[in-house]
N, C-alpha and C positions, 0 to 999 in steps of 0.2 A: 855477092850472092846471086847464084841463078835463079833462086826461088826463095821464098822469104822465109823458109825453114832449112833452105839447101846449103848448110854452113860448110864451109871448104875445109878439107882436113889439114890438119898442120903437122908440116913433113909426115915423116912415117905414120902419125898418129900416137905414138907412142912416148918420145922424149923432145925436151925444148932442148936448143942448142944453147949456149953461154950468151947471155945479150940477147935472146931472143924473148918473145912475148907470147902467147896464144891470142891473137885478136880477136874483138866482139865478134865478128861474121866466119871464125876458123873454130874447128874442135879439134879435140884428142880423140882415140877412138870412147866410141858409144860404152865402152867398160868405164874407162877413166876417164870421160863425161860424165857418170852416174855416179863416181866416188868423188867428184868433185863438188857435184851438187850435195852430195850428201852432208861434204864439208861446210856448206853454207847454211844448211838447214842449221847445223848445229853451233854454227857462229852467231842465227840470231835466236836462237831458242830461246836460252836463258832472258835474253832482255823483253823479246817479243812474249811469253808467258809471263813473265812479272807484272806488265801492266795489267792486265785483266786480274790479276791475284791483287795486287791492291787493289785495284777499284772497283770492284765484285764484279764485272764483265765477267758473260760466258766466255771460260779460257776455249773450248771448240768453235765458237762464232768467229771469236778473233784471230784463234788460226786459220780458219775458211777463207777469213777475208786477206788475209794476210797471203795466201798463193794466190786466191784471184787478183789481189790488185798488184802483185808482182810479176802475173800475166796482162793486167790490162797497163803496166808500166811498159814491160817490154814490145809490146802492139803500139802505141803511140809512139813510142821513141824510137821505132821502128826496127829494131834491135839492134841499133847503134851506140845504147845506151845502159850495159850492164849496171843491174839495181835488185836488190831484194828489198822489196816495201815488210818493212815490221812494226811491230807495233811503236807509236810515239810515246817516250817519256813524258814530252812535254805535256800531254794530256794527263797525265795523274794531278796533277794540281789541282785545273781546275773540275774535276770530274770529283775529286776529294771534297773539292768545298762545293759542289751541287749535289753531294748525296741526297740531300734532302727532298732534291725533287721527282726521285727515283731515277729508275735505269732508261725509262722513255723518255725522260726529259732530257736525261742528258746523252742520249742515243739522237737525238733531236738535235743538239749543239753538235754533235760533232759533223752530223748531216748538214747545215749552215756553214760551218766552217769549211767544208768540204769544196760546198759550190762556191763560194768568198773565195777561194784559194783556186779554182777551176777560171774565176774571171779575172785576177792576178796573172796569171798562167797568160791568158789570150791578150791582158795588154803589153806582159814583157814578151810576146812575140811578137806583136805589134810595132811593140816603142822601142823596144830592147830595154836593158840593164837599168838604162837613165832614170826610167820610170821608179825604181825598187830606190836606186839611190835618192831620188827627191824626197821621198813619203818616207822611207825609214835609213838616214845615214846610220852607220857604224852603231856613231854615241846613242842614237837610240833605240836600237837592236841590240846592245847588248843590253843596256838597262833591262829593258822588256825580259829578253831568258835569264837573265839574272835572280827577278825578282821573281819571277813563275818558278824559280827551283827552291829561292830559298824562300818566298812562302810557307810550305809546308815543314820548316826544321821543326815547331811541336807538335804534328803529327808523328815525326821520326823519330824522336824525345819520348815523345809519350808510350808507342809503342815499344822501342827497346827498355824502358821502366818498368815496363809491363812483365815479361821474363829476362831479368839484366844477363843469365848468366847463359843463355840460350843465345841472346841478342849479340852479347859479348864475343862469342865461341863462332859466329855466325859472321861479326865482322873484322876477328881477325882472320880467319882464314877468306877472306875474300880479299884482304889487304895482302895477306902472305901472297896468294895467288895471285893477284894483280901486279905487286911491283918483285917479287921473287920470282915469278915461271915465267918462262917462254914459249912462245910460237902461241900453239891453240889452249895450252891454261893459263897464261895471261890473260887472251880474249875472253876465254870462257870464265874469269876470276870470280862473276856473281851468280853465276850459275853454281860454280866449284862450293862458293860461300853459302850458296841458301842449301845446296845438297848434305853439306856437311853439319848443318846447323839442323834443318831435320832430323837428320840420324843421332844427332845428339838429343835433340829433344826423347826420339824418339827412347834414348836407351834411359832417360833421367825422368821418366813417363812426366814431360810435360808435352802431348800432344793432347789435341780435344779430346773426349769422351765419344768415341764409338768411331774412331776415325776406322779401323780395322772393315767395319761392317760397311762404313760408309763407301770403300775402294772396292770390297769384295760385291757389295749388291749392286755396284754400276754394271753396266751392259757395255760388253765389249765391243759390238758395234750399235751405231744409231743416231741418228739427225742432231746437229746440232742446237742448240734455244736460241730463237729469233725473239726479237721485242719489237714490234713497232715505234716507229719515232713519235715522242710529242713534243710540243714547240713551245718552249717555259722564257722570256724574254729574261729574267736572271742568268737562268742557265748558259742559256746562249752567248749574250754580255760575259758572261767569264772566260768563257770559252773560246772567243776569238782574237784575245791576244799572243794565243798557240799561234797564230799565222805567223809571226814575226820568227820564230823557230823553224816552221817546217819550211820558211822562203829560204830561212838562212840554210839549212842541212840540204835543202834540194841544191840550190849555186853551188854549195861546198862542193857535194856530191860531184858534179856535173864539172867543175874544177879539177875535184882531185881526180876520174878519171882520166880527163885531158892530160894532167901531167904523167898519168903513168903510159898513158898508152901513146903519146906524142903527138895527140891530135885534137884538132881545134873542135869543142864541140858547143862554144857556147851559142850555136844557132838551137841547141837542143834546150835549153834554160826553160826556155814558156813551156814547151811537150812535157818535160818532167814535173812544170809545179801543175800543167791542166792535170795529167796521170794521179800524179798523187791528192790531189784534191777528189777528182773523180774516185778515188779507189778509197779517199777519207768516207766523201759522202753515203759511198754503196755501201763502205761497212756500217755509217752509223744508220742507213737506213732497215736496218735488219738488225741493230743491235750489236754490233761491234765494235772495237776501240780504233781510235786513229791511226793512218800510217805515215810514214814517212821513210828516206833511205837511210842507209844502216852502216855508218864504219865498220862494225864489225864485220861485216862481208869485203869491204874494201881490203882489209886486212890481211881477209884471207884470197884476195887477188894479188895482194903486193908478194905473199909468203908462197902462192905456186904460180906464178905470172904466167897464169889464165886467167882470161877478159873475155872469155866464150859466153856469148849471152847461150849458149845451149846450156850450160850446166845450171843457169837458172830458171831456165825452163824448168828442168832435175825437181830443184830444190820447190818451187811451187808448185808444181802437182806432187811432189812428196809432203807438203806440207797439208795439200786440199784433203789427202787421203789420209794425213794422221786426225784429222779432224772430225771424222766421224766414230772415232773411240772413244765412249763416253768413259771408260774405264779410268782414260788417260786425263781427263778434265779432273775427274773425281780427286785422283792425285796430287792432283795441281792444289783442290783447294783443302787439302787438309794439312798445308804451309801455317803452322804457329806463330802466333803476335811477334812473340821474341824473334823467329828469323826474320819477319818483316821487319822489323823496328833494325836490326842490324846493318840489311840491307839497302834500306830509306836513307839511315843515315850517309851511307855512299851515295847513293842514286839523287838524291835530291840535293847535294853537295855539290854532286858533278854539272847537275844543269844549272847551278849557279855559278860554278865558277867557269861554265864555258859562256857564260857571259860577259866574262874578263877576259876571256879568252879571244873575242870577236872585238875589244877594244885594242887588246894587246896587238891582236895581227894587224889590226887597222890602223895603229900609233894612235889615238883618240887622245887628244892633248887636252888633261886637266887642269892646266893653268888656265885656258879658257872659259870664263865664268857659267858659260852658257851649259858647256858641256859640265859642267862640275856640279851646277847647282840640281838642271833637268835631272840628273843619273840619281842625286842626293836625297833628291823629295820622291820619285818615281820607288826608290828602292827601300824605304824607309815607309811608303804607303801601301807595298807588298809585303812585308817583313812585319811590321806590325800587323797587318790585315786591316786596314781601315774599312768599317763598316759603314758606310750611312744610306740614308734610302729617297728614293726617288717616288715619290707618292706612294705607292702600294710595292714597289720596287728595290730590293736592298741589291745592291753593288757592293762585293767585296774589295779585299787588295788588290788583286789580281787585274781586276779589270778600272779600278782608281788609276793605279801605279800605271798601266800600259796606256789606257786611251789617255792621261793624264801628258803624258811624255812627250807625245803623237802629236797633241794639240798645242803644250807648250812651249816644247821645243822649237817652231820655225816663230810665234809670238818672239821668244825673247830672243833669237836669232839675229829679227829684225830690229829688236829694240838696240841689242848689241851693237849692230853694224852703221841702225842711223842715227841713235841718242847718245850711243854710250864709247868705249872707247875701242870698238870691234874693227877698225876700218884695216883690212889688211892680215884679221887674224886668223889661224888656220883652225881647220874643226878637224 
């Protein structure tokens, strides 16, 4: 690039040849730039408006922050690095079980977690990779998003019980969507799901009481709800075993670009987790929910193979600017138990089995006692919720299960390798 906005067009602007790519520093022309980004927006809507619908996050805050930190992604990684930051699932967890200490406390943990993940960031630029593998291998990174998804399976239980036949109607068609359609209503399958499970509510009147008034008396345009952080040491403590997730989806990320665009990009690994931590902390300092990068944009890179970081430019200031229609927030929260409860039970499903998923890619050999027994207790003290308390201080699953792993794990490692009969064995 001649200038750090001056993206090179690629050939005519108009069509990719067979085998050809659009790369991060090349566009289409400025039209089909703009319907591209548009495409993005709408690849993360669905999942980026869900978190703030479960966890009473202002849905406008978290859009706001969701294009800034997908501008302040692309600025660090210097736009070598096609990314749309949206909202993280993995934060519903633990943002679920700190309700209680309201929306500033836990605007507060996601602020800590932000800069925690900002100083991760500066020592894998540092140290490189080596770093990330010593403190969390494989077996116990997945344990950790393992237990952070399926934590929450009686929340997702109790909600679709709540209206079964709403909940019902809501997750079959988001399974229909997900594993019957293709291209963009497969990607879009939970968004497809909670639309459909609305309008059903909507015709069998099981939506709240006064929802109608509630959409009509919003204001079409206007600022979005900021909260200030406050700084609750429970809160917090739950909240940072999210790190182990947003290290893992940033590498990914940062991987699966490399292979699709054929370029080596893991000097980019630290810039992506400082960015996304930075764009965590901004949002929880103002009251918004965590970010992180988004397969489903990757997705919609593989399906029109453009890598133009211009068209993400697109997509977040189209998203900065749907963010000041309060009309649009209103909408969002007049989403019924029942479609929640349908949708959770996907959503919270998937963050746990991509925790099998990060064992599976890694081959994490469970014949190994170390690894068998660490994943066994870790997942089984999230699953239950073990509660106990530290002086004035109660520690849920979430944060039992993951700092539990962390610490144990290289303990019996070592016990493995020089007491027991480890000498030779693979992790």
């Amino acid at each position: 690039m001649s200038t750090f906005f001056g993206w090179r067009v690629h050939g005519d602007g108009r069509k990719i040849e067979p085998g050809a790519v659009v790369a991060p520093e090349e566009r289409l022309s400025w039209g089909r730039t703009i319907g591209i980004g548009m495409q993005h927006v709408v690849a993360m809507f669905g999942a980026t408006l869900l978190v703030p619908t479960l966890t009473g996050f202002p849905v406008n805050t978290t859009l706001l922050f969701s294009g800034v930190g997908t501008i302040l992604f692309l600025l660090i990684t210097r736009n070598r690095l096609p990314s749309y930051l949206g909202s993280s699932f993995a934060f519903i967890a633990p943002l679920t079980a700190s309700q209680q200490y309201g929306i500033s406390a836990q605007a507060g943990s996601i602020l800590v977690t932000g800069v925690v993940l900002v100083l991760i960031g500066f020592a894998v630029k540092a140290a490189g990779r080596k770093v990330l593998d010593a403190v969390m291998p494989p077996a116990v990174t997945g344990a950790i998003v393992a237990l952070i998804g399926l934590n929450l399976a009686p929340a997702a239980t109790s909600n679709f019980q709540t209206q079964p036949l709403v909940a019902l109607v809501t997750l079959v068609a988001i399974v229909a969507a997900t594993v019957g359609g293709r291209g963009m209503v497969a990607r879009l399958g939970i968004l497809i799901g909670v639309v459909i499970g609305w309008l059903f509510a909507a015709l069998t009147g099981n939506l709240a009481e006064g929802t109608a008034e509630t959409i009509r008396e919003a204001a079409w345009v206007g600022l979005p709800q900021f909260h200030s952080p406050e700084f609750h040491f429970s809160a917090i403590i739950v909240a940072l075993p999210v790190l182990a997730v947003l290290i893992a989806e940033n590498i990914g990320h940062v991987k699966a670009v490399s292979e699709m665009t054929k370029r080596d990009l893991d000097d980019l690994a630290g810039d992506a987790l400082i960015a996304d931590g930075l764009a965590t902390s901004i949002a929880g300092g103002f009251g918004g929910s965590g970010t992180t990068t988004y397969a489903e944009n990757i997705g919609v890179m593989a399906a029109t193979r453009v890598y133009s970081t211009a068209a993400y430019w697109v997509a977040a200031v189209f998203a900065i600017c749907l963010a000041f229609i309060p009309k649009f927030g209103a909408l969002i929260f007049t989403i019924p138990t029942g479609v929640l409860g349908g949708a959770t039970l996907v959503l919270y499903g998937l963050i746990g089995m991509l925790g099998i998923r990060i064992w599976m890619d890694n081959k994490v050999n469970f014949n190994n006692p170390v690894n068998l027994t660490c994943a066994a207790v870790a997942l089984i003290a999230g699953i239950g919720n073990l509660t106990l308390s530290i002086g004035s201080v109660s520690l849920e699953g979430i944060a039992w299960g993951s700092v539990g792993v962390i610490v144990v794990y290289p303990v019996a490692k070592w016990l493995y390798e020089k007491v027991g009969e480890g000498r030779g064995a693979r992790y």
